[in-house]
Every structure is written in C-alpha cells, then in structure tokens.
C-alpha positions as CSV (number, residue, x, y, z in Angstrom):
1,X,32.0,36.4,-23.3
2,X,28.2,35.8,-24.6
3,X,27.5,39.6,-22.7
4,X,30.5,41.2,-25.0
5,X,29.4,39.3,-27.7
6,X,25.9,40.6,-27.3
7,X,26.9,44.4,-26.8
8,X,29.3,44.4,-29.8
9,X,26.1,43.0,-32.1
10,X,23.9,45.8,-30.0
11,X,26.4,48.3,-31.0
12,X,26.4,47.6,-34.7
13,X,22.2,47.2,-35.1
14,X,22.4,50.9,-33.9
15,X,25.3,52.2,-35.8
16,X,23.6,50.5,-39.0
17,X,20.1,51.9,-38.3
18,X,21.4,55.4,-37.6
19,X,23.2,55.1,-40.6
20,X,20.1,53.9,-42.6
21,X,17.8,55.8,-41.0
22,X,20.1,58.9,-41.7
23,X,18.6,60.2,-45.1
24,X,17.6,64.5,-46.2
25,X,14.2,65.1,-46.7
26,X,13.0,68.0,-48.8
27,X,9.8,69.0,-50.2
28,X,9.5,69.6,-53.6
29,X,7.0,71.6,-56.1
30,X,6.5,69.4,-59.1
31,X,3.7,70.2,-61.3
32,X,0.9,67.4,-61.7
33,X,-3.3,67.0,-62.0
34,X,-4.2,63.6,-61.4
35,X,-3.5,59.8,-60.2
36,X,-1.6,59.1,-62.8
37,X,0.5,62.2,-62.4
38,X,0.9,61.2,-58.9
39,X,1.8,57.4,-59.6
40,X,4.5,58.7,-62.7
41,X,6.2,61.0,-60.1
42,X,6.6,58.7,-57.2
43,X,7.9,55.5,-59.6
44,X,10.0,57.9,-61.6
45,X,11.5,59.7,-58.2
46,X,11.8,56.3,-56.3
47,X,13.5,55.1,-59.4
48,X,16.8,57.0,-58.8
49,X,19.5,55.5,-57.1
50,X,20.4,57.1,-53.3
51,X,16.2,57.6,-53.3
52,X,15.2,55.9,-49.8
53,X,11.5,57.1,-49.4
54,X,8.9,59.3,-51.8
55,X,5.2,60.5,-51.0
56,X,3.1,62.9,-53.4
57,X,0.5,64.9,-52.3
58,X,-1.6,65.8,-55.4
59,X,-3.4,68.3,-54.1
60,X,-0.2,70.7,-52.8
61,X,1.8,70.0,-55.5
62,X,4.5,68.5,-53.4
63,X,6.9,66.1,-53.8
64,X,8.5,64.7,-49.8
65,X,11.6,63.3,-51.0
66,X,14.2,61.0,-48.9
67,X,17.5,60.7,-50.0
68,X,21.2,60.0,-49.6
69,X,23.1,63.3,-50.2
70,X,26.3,61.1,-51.3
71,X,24.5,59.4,-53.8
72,X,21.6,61.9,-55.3
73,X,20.6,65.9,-55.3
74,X,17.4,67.7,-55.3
75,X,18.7,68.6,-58.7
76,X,19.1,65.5,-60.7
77,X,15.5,64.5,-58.8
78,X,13.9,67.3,-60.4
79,X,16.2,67.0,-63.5
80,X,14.1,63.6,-64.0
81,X,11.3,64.6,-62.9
82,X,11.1,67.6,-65.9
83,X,12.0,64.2,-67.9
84,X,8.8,62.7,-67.6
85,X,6.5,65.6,-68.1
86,X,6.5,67.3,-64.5
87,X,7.9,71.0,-64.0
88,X,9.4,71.8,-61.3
89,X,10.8,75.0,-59.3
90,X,14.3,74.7,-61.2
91,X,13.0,72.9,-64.3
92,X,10.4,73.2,-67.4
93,X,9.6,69.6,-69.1
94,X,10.0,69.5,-72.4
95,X,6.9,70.9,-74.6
96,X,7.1,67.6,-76.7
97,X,7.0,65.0,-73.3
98,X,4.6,67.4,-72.0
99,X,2.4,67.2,-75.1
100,X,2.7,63.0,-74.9
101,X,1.2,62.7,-71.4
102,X,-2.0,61.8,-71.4
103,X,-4.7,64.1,-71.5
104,X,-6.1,64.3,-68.2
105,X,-2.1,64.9,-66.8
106,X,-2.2,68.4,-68.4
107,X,-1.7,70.8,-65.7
108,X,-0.7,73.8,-67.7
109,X,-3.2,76.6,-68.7
C-alpha cells in the first residue's frame, strides 16, 4: 500500500514539473542603452501574465523570454514592450514615451 502510495505521488511530482518546466523560449531584439533600460524591460516583460522566466543582455540587444503559449505571445510581449519606450522587431514605441525616458535610455540616433 505505502509503495503504491509512493509511486502515485512520484508520478504526479513529474507530471507537474514537466508541466512547469514545459514553457517557449525565444529571443527577442528590443532596443535599449543602459541599466535602466535593462531593469525597465525585464520588470515590464516579467510583469505579463503566462511570463515564467526573462534575462536581458544589454549589450546584444536581446531579450530571452520564457513563456506559456496558452496564456501570452511574442506579440503582446513586444506589444508592451514598445509601451514602455523599447522598439522592437514588430514594433516602434511611441515618439512621446520614447521622448519621457530618461536621457541616458535614448538609443535612437
């Protein structure tokens, strides 16, 4: 009885950390200069619901995005991204958030 009881509890850890480890992961370009940049695009990505894991590397450019495809899209990630003040491949920010971020977070020539 105890051994059935401890496979069946086996069985689900697995199923529930396949299923939580189970996540896409893209790369994407979003447009930044500096450590603020970096810490605005990893709260503001992190932020969205279905978003399981986020790293920026400032000096690629590139946003490593984990996600739940039932829950989020590469799309409304950059859509909110472009919200804050970041372009990326499929979005421009808005000239007048782009013109509010501090000075040292302009990346456009």
């Amino acid at each position: 009885m105890k051994t059935k009881v401890l496979i069946l509890m086996a069985a689900v850890l697995l199923v529930g950390m396949s299923t939580f480890a189970s996540g896409k992961k893209e790369k994407l370009n979003v447009a930044g200069k500096c450590g603020m940049c970096e810490t605005r695009i990893e709260k503001t990505a992190s932020g969205i619901d279905g978003v399981s894991k986020v790293d920026y590397d400032l000096k690629a450019n590139k946003l490593t995005v984990t996600y739940d495809e039932k829950k989020t899209t590469t799309d409304a990630i950059e859509k909110a991204l472009a919200g804050v003040g970041h372009d990326t491949d499929k979005y421009k920010a808005d000239d007048a958030v782009y013109n509010k971020l501090p000075g040292c977070c302009h990346y456009r020539k």
